[in-house]
N, C-alpha and C positions, 0 to 999 in steps of 0.2 A: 319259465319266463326269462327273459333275454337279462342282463344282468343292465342295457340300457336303457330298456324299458322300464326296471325297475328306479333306477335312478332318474329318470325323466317324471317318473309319474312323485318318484318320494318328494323332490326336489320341487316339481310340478305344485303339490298340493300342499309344500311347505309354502311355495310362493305368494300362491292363492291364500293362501290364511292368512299371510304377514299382509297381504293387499289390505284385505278384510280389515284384519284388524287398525291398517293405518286407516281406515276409510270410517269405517266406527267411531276410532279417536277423532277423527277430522272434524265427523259431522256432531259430536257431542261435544267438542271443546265450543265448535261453532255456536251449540245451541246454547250453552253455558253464556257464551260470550255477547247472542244476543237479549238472553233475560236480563242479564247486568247491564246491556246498554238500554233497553227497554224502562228498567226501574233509574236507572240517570234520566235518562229525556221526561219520562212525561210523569216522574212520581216526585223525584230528585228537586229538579226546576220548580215545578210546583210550588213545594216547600218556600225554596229559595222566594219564589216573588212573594209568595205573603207574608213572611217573614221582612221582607222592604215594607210592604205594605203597612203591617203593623208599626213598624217603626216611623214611618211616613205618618202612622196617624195619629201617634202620640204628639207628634212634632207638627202640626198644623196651627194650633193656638200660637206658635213663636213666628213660624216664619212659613205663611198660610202661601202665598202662591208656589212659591219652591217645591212645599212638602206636598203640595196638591199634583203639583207636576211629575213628581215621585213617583207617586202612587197611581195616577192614572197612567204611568209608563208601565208598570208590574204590573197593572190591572188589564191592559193591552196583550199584555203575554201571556196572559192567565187565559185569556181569552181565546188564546190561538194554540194553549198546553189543555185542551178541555181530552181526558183518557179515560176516565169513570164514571159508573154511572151515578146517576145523581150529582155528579160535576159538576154538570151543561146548569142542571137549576138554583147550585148555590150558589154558581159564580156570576147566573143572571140578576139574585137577586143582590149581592156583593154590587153589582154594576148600578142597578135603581138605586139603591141604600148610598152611591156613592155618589151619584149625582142627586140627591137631596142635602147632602152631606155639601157638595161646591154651593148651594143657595142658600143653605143656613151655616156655615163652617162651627158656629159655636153650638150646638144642639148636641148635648151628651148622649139622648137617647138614640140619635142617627149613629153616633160612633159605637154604641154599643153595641148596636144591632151588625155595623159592619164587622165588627169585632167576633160577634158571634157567626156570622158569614163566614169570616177569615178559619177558626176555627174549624166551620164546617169540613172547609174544603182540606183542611190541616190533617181532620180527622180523615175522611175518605182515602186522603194518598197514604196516611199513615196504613190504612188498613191495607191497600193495595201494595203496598211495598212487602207487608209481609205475608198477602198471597204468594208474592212474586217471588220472593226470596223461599218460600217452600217448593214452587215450582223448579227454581234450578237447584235445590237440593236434590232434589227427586230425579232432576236431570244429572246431577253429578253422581247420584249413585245407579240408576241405570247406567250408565258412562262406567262406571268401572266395574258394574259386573259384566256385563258384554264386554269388557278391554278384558276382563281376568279371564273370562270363558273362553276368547278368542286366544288369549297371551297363552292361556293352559294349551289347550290343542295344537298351536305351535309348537312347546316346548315339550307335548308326547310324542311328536311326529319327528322332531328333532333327535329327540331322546332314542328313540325306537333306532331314527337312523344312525345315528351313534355307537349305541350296542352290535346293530347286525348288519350294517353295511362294512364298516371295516372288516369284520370277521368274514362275511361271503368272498370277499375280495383279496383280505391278505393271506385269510389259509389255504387257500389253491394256490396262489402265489409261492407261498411257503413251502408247499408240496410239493411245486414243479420245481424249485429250487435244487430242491433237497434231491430230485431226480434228476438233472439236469446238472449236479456235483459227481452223481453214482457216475451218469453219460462223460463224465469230463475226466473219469478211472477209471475209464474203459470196461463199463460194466455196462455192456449193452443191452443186457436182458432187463434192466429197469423198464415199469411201464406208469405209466399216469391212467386212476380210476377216478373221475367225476362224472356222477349220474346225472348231475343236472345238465339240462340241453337248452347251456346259454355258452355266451362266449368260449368259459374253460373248457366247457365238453367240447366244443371244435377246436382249441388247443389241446384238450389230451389227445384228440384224435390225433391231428397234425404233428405231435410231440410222437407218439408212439408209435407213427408211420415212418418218421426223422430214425429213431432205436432202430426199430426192424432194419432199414437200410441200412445203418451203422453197421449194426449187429452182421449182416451182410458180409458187404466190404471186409470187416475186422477178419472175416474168414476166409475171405480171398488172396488171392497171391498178389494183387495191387497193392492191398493192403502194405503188404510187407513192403516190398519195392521201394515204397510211397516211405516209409518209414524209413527205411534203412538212408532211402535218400535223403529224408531231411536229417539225420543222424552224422551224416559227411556234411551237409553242410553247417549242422552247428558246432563238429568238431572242427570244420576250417575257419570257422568264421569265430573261433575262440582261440585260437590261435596266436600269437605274438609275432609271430611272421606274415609279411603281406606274401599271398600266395593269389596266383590267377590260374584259371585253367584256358587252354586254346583247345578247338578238335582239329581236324585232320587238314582242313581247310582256312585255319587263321582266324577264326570267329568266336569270342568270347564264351566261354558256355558260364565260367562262374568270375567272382573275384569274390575275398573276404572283406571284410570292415579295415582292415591294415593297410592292402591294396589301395583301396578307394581313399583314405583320411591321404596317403604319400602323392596318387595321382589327382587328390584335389575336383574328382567326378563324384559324380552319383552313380548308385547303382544300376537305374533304368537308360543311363547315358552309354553304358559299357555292355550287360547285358545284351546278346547277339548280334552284336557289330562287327562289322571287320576290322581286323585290330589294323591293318596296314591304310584304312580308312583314318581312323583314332590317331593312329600316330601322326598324319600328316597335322592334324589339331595341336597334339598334345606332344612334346619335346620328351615327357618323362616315358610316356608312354613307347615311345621309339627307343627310349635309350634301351628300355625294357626285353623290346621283340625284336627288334632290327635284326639282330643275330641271327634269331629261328626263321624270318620273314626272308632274310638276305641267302638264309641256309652257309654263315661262315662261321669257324672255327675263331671266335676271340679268345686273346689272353684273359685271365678270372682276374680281372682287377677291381680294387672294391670300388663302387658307386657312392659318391657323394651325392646325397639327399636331402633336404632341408625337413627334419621329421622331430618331432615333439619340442619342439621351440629352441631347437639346433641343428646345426651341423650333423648328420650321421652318417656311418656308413654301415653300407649293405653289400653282402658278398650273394653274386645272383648265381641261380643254378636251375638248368633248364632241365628237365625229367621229360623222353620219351616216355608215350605211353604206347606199349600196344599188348592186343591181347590176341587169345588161340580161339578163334569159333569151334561152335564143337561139329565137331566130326572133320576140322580141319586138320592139315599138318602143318601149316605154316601158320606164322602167327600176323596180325596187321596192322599197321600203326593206327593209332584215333586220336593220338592229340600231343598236347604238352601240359605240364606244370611247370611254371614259372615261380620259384620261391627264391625271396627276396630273407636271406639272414643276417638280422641287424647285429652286427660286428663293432659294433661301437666301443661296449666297455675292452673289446678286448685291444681295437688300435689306440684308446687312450693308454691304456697299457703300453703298447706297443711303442707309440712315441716318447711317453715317461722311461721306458726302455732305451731305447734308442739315443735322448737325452742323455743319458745315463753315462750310457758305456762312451759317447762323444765326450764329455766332461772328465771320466776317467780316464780313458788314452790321450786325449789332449795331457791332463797330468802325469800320465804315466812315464810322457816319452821326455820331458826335461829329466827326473832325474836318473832315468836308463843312460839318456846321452852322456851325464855327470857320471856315471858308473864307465862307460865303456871311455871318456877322457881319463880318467883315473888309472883304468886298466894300461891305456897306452904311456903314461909318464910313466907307469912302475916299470915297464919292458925296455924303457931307455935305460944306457950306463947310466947315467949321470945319477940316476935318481938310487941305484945302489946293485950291487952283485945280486943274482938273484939265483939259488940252486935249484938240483930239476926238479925237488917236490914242488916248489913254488910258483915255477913254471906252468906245471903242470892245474898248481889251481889256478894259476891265474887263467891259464886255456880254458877252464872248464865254467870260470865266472863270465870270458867272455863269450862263450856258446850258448850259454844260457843267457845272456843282456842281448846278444843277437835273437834268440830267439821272440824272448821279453820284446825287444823291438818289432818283430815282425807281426809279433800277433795284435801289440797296440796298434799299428798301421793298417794292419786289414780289421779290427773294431774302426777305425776311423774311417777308413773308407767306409765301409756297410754304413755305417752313421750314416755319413754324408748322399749316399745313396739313397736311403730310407730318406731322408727328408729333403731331397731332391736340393742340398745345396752344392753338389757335384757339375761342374761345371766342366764340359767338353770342347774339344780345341779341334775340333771336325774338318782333316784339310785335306790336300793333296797330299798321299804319303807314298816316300820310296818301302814298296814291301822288299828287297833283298835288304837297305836299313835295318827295319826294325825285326826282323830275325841273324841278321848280323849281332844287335843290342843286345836280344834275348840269348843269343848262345855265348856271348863272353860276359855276361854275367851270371852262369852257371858254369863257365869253363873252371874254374878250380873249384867246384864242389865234382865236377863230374872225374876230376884229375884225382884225386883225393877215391875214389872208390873202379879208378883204373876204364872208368866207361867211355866208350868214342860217342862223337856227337859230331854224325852226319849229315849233311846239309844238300838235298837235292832238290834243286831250283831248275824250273824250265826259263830258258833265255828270254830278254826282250819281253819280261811281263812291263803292263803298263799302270801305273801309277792308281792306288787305291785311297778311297775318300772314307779314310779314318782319324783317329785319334791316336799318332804313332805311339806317345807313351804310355797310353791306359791299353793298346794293342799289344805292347811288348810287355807292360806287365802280367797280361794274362798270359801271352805265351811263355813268358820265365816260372810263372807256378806252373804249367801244361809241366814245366823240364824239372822245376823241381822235385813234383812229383811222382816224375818218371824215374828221378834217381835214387829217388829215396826207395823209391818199391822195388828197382830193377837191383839185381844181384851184382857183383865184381867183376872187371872185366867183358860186361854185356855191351851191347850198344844200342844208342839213338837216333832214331832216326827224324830229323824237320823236313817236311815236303812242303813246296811252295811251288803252286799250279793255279792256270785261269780255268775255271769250269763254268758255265753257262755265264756269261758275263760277270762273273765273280773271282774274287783269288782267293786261292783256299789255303790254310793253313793246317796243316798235320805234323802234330807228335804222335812218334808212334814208338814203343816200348816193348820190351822183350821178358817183361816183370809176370810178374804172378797172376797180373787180369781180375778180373770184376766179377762177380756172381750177376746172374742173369737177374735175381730178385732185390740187389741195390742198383742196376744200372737207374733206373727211373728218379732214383733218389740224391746221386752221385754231387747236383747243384743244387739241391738244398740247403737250406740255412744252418748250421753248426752239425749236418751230417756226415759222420765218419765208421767207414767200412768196417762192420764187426770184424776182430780178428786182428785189424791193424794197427800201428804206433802211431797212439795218441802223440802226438807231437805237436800238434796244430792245434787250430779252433775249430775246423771243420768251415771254416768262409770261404777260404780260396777260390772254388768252381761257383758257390754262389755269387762272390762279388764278378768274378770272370764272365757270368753270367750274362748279370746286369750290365757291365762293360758292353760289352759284343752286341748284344739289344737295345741299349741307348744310341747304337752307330746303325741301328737297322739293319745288322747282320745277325746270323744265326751260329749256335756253339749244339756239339753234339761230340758222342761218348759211342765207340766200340769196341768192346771186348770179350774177349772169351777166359773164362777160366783158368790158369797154365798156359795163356799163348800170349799174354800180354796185352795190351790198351792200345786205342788211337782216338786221341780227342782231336777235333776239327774245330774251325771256325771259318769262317766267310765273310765276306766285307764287299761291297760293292764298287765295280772299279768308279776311277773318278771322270765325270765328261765335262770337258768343259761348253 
């Protein structure tokens, strides 16, 4: 039996009793209710009038019309409450007995006779009252045996449903539970047995046909696929890093929870879209792909992003993906990964850095300056005879406060770089100028180690749109560093040439040359060539760098091992 049909009928025949029994109650309160109004109207009243009556007839000697009026009023009612038998002929004879009683009012024996009239009828309803009153007794206990008979069979049918409806119900429930936890730990040979062929047995069936196929799949190679793939994606999507994936074609195949919280979208908004679609929407979204989408080479600058209820930055980095089919030999592109790494703690660092060594070279260069005025009054006569040991320290305090100076100067610059309050003076510049500048400002360090500093200049160049003094100070480190690496007696060579609408600048040196494994590294930040004197900071090519790129020009590094260096730079000429 169906497990609804079973509850239709329990439920059913609970109903049907509860009717019952209200209908039972109804009709025996009812009948209760009319024995008690039956014994009021015509037993009750009764009473009531003869009881006037006799009082009416004691009081007729005093005040005989009144009391007569009384009494024929209760005798009027009496007359029309007639319910018993024998009633009808004491109350006829009450009625004669009372009209001999109006023509004689003084006659004792007429009133006694009414008297015993009255009585009569006194006694009758008396007796009828307590028929009446055994009958609804009799009705009030039939009334609660039938309530209690009925109330019982409720409360077994009740009871019964109680005990074993829950149980039919919740231990299949429990069972399919309890199999349906094994199915959820991949223990797909679990099966559900119920004999009964209600509801559950077409859920075990349905249940163990759901296993079978589980069980299936779990052995197929989809399977696995299926798995591994959601396996990537809950490793990317757990991730700290917002990452996107593109295919081959521009169209979003994934993004993680990082991606989407930065671009401000939803998932189902980005999923299989074209991303150069999205970008025209979404600002961040372009800043993102534009590069892959444009297919250009940008510089890796970090991304300011407005992410966890600040300011962040992110350093982007786009990943080719391709792979080898099999049985092929070439391999084929399929997409990109776009990961965004949140670089934050480390450019707060970075500018706490940067503050840093600003606040220390700003300090450092008044009292170097106090050092190197010191050194110049002791070199004068006046300030006293000085022999050559003294001399000699005093040259070596002031090579070193030189040095002291320079490396505070390039900390300052970087600073001022780093936090972009470098200010550029971007103008028409004469280029034989500012290589003029630069070689007689290394002319007596180049004199001092016996080296020539060559100058070959093609004629009639025309006027370039730089910053001539942040131009010549990078070319005066290009020379410094050329003489410090170049042996005695060597020479230097500055070229100054227009090459594709540009003038070019070249140092070029006869020194010892660059390993091919540091050239890439050469303008990095505090990097300095293993093997070499430490003398520096390692800023020099880094800030020369920055210089040459804030002018929209490009600096580059050739050399060979034993043959020497040639560093370049390029500047744009100037149009007006």
């Amino acid at each position: 039996m169906k497990i609804k049909t079973k509850l239709n009928l329990g439920v059913g025949l609970l109903f049907v009793l509860i009717l019952i029994l209200t209908l039972v109650s109804a009709f025996y309160i009812f009948s209760i209710k009319k024995d008690t109004e039956n014994i009021l109207k015509a037993n009750y009243n009764t009473l009531e009038y003869s009881r006037n009556m006799l009082l009416s007839l004691d009081q007729i000697d005093i005040n005989e019309m009144e009391k007569i009026t009384v009494f024929e009023t209760n005798l009027l009612k009496q007359l029309s409450n007639i319910t018993e038998i024998g009633e009808e002929k004491a109350t006829n004879d009450l009625k004669n007995n009372f009209n001999l009683l109006k023509q004689n009012p003084s006659s004792v024996s007429v009133k006694n006779q009414i008297r015993a009239d009255i009585f009569e009828i006194m006694k009758l309803n008396m007796k009828a009252i307590k028929q009446k009153s055994d009958i609804a007794k009799h009705t009030a206990e039939t009334a609660n045996l039938w309530i209690a008979i009925t109330g019982t069979l409720c409360f077994l049918i009740a009871f019964n449903l109680l005990i074993n409806l829950p149980n039919n119900i919740a231990n299949p429930i429990q069972e399919l539970t309890e199999s349906i936890k094994q199915i959820a730990n991949k223990n797909y040979s679990e099966r559900v047995h119920f004999l009964k062929h209600n509801e559950f047995g077409d859920l075990a069936k349905s249940f163990n046909t759901m296993a079978k196929k589980l069980q299936e799949y779990n052995n197929s190679n989809l399977y696995k696929l299926l798995f591994e793939k959601k396996r990537l994606e809950t490793l990317i999507n757990n991730m700290h890093d917002p990452i996107i994936g593109l295919d081959e074609q521009g169209y979003i195949l994934f993004a993680n929870d990082e991606a989407l919280k930065i671009m401000g979208v939803k998932l189902d908004d980005v999923i299989g879209k074209l991303a150069a679609n999205l970008a025209l929407k979404n600002d961040l979204i372009k800043s993102l792909i534009i590069a892959e989408l444009e297919n250009k080479k940008q510089k890796a600058v970090p991304m300011k992003i407005f992410a966890d209820g600040k300011e962040s930055y992110f350093e982007k980095e786009i990943v080719n993906i391709t792979i080898k089919p099999t049985g092929e030999e070439h391999t084929i592109y399929i997409g990109d990964v776009i990961i965004l790494r949140n670089i934050t703690p480390f450019k707060e660092l970075d500018f706490a850095k940067t503050n840093f060594i600003a606040t220390i070279s700003h300090e450092l260069k008044t009292p170097i300056s106090s050092i190197k005025l010191s050194l110049q009054l002791l070199e004068k006569d006046q300030t006293g005879i000085l022999n050559d040991e003294q001399k000699h320290l005093i040259e070596s305090v002031k090579e070193d406060s030189d040095r002291l100076l320079k490396i505070t100067g390039e900390l300052l610059e970087l600073s001022q770089l780093e936090t972009g309050n470098i200010k550029l003076n971007i103008e028409k510049s004469n280029p034989y100028e500012i290589v003029h500048y630069a070689t007689e400002a290394v002319k007596v360090q180049a004199e001092q180690k016996q080296i020539e500093l060559n100058i070959e200049a093609d004629e009639n160049l025309p006027s370039v749109k730089a910053d001539s003094e942040k131009t010549a100070w990078v070319l005066i480190n290009f020379l410094t560093n050329a003489i410090r690496y170049s042996s005695e007696s060597s020479k230097i060579t500055v070229k100054l040439k227009e090459e594709n609408d540009q003038i070019v600048f070249r140092v070029i040196d006869t020194g010892k040359g660059i390993d091919n494994r540091y050239k890439a590294k050469v303008f990095d930040k505090y990097f300095q060539i293993p093997g070499s004197h430490k003398s520096g900071t390692g800023l020099g090519l880094a800030i020369s760098k920055e210089f040459i790129e804030a002018q929209n020009g490009t600096i580059s590094v050739e050399s060979e091992l034993g043959l020497g260096s040639t560093f370049t730079i390029a500047l744009k000429l100037f149009n007006v």
